[in-house]
C-alpha positions, -999 to +999 in steps of 0.1 A: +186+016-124+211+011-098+197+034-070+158+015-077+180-018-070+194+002-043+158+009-027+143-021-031+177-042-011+169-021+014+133-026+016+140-063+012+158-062+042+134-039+060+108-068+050+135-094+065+138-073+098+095-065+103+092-108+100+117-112+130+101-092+149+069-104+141+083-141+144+098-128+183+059-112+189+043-149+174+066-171+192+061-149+227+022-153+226+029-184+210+010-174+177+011-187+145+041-178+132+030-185+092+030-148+085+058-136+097+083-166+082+063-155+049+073-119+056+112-129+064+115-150+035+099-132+015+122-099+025+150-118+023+141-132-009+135-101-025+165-085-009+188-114-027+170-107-063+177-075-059+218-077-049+224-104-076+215-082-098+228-049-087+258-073-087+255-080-120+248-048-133+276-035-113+298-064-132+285-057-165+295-022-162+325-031-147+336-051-179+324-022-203+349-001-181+373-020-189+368-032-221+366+009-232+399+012-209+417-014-233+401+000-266+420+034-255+448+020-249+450+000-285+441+040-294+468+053-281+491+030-291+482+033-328+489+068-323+522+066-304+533+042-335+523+067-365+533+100-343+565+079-336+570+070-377+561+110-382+581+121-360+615+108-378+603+113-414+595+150-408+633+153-390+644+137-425+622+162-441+632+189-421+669+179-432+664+181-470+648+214-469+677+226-451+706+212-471+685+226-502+681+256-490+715+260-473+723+250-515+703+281-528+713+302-497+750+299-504+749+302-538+727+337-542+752+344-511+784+342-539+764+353-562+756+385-543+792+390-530+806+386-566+784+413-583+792+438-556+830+432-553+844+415-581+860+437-612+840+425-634+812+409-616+799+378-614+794+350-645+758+333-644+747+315-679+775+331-699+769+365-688+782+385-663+765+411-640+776+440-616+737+444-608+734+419-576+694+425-582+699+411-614+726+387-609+702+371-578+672+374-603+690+354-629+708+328-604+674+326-592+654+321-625+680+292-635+671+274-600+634+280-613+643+268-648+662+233-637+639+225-607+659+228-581+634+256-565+606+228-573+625+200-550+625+223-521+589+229-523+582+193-525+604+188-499+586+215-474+555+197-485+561+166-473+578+181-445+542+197-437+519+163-442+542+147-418+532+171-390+499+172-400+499+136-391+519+149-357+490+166-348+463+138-358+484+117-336+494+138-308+493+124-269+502+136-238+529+112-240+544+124-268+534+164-263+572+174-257+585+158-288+552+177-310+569+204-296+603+199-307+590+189-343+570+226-344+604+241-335+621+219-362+593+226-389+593+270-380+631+268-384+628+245-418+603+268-432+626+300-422+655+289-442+634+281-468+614+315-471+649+335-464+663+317-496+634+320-522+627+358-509+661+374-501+664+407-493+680+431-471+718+434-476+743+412-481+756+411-445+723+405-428+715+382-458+740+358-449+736+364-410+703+350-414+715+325-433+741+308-411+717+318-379+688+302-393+712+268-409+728+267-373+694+269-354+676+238-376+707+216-374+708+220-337+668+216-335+676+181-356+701+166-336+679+172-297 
């Protein structure tokens, strides 16, 4: 649409520029000069139709630019607000899983040491075991049994809806704290897998356990 308006200017004005000269030609052999005022006025009539409304057009689209420019902006903002509200519920999140897990962690940890070294072994629900399979088994089942395993999972659950809504919400602005939150979550969901699946030894069980604990709280506080 634009370039026809485009043409048709600049045959307006081509119109405008054949009546002068035709005006110069009539007024030298002192001719009539009807035609070519018609020709002028008629170029320059055209040409002026034509730029009003490229003008227009040009305005119109001018305001739709914009007007998209500020609906983006509202967009963004939106997001910013929810990624910003996210952001600090999933470092809460993040939080509980650890101190629930640092609970279970330390616990299966005693637990563990006390069936191994202790004389006797270690006391869980009135019995005592020298089996640290068994006594971790048991320990484990009563965490089942009384819900604590249940609160982390709900925990890590919420923990993953709020960076769901992270990622629905993330900007360029924002891309190096979506980062940090994907550290946070990884390290979140590391204590919480090394807790409800221990294994290895007891040395590298709770080596993982104080390197993982010491890695999320630092990843928290950034």
């Amino acid at each position: 649409m634009l370039d026809l308006l485009s043409i048709v200017i600049i045959l307006g004005l081509g119109a405008f520029i054949v009546g002068i000269i035709l005006f110069i030609i009539d007024y030298a052999k002192q001719n009539p000069k009807r035609v070519s005022v018609t020709v002028m006025v008629s170029g320059i009539a055209v040409s002026a139709i034509a730029f009003a409304t490229f003008g227009g057009i040009v305005s119109h689209n001018d305001k739709v630019a914009e007007q998209e420019a500020e609906k983006q902006a509202l967009i963004r903002k939106k997001k910013e607000k929810r990624f910003k509200s996210a952001y600090s519920d999933l470092k809460v999140e993040a939080t509980e899983v650890g101190m629930s897990s640092e609970k279970i962690g330390n616990k299966l940890s005693q637990v563990w040491h006390d069936a191994i070294w202790e004389d006797d072994g270690v006391r869980i629900d009135g019995k005592y075991y020298t089996d640290f399979n068994k006594a971790i088994n048991k320990q484990y089942s009563i965490y089942v049994s009384d819900g604590t395993i249940t609160e982390l999972t709900s925990e890590e659950s919420a923990m993953d809806n709020s960076y769901t809504t992270l990622k629905k919400n993330k900007t360029v602005k924002n891309n190096a704290k979506f980062k940090q939150a994907t550290k946070i979550r990884s390290e979140a969901k590391k204590f919480s897998n090394l807790v409800t699946d221990p294994n290895g030894n007891y040395s590298t069980f709770t080596d993982n356990i104080t390197e993982v604990d010491n890695a999320l709280s630092s990843d928290v506080e950034d």
